[in-house]
N, C-alpha and C positions, 0 to 999 in steps of 0.2 A: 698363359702362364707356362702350360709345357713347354709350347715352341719357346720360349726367353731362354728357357732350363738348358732344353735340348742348344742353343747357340750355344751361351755360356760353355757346355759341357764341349762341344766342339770346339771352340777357340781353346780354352783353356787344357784339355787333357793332351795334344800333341807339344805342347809348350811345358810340362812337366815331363815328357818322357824324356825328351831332349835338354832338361835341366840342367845335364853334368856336362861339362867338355869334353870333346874328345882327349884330352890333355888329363882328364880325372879319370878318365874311364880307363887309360893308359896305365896310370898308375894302380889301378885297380887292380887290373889285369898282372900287373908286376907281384903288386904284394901277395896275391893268388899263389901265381907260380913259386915266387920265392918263401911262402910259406909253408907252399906247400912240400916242395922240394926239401928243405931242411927236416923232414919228416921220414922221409925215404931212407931208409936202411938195406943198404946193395954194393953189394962187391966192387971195385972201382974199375972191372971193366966190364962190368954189367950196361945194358945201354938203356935209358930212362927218357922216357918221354910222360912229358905233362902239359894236354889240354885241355887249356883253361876256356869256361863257357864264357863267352863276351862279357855278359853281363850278370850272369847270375841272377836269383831270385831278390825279391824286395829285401829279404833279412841274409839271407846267404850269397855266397858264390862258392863255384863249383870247377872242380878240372878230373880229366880222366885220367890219374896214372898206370902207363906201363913200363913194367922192370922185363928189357930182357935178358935172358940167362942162355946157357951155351943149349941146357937141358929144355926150355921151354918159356913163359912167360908168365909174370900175374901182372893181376890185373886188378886197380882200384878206384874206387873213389875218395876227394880227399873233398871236405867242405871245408868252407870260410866263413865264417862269421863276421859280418858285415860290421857291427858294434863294437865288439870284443876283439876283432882284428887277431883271430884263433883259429887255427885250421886245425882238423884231424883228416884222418885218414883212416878209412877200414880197412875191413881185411881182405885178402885177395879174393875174387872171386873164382868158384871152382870152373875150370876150364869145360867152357861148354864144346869141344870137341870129345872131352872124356865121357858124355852123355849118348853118343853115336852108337 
């Protein structure tokens, strides 16, 4: 009975990871970014980068944003809500070279 369990669970769990297409995961990854992006409030020659984690967790996905500025950078995290198709964004965090 375990060994059937344990095939089953072999066959079947690499065949749900790779459920979505590359083609959906693409689009994931867009709506991430450009969710995220619309969120971002920064000077327009401030330089902003946002990345996004491939995949994100089962209910979220996730990107790193950094805003930078003439003076320094912040730094955040923005989530995605998988469902809701709703990102937020925290607050910067405190620059850990100011901790030195």
């Amino acid at each position: 009975m375990k060994q059937g369990l344990a095939a089953i669970l072999v066959t079947v769990l690499p065949a749900m990871a790779w459920g979505s297409s590359d083609e959906a995961w693409e689009e994931f990854r867009a709506a991430v970014e450009q969710s995220c992006r619309a969120l971002i409030e920064a000077p327009a020659d401030a330089k902003v980068a946002v990345e996004v984690n491939p995949f994100g967790s089962e209910s979220y996905g996730a990107a790193l944003v950094t805003v930078g500025y003439e003076e320094g950078r912040d730094r955040m995290v923005c989530i995605y809500d998988k469902t809701a198709k709703r990102a937020e964004l925290t607050a910067p965090f405190a620059d850990a070279a100011a901790g030195e």
